[in-house]
N, C-alpha and C positions, 0 to 999 in steps of 0.2 A: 725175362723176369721183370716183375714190375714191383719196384721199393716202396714198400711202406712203410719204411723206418724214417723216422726224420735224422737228417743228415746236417750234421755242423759244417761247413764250408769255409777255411780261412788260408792267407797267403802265408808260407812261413819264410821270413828273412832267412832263415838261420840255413834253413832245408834249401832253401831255392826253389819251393816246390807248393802247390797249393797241398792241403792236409784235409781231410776227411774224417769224422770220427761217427761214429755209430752209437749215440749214448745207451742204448737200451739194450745191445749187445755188447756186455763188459770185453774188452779189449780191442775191438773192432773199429779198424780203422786202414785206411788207404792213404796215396801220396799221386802225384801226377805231376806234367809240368804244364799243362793248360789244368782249364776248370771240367773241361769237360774230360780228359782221360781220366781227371781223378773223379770223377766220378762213375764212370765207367768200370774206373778199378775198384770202388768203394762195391759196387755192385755184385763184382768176383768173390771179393771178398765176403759180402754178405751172405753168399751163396754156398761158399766155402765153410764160413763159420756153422751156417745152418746145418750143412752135412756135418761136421762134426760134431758140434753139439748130439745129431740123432744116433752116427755112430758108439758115440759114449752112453746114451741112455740119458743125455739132461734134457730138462724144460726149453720151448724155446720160445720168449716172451711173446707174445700177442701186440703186433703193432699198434700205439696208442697213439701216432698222428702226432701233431706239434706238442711240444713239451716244456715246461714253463722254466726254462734255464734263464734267458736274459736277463 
């Protein structure tokens, strides 16, 4: 699968875990304890949400590429 969601990447103290979020996919989000399983997992995830998203009958947004949060 290849992501075209832009992906937020940050370390969480709290978690011990890097965090993953998927802004364009309300609730989507992954955990890892390197960068890269989490984002590996971010990728499951995305994949997961997509099928259900289609199993329920919703929209599923059109990846728009970087996205002006900073």
């Amino acid at each position: 699968m290849s992501v075209k969601y832009e992906l937020i990447i940050y370390w969480s103290e709290e978690d011990q875990a890097f965090i993953v979020e998927v802004p364009e996919l309300p609730g989507c989000m992954a955990d890892g304890q390197t960068y890269v399983e989490a984002v590996s997992n971010a990728e499951i995830i995305i994949q997961e949400w997509i099928e259900t998203a289609q199993e329920l009958g919703r929209s599923i947004p059109i990846p728009k590429g970087r996205l002006l949060y900073a």
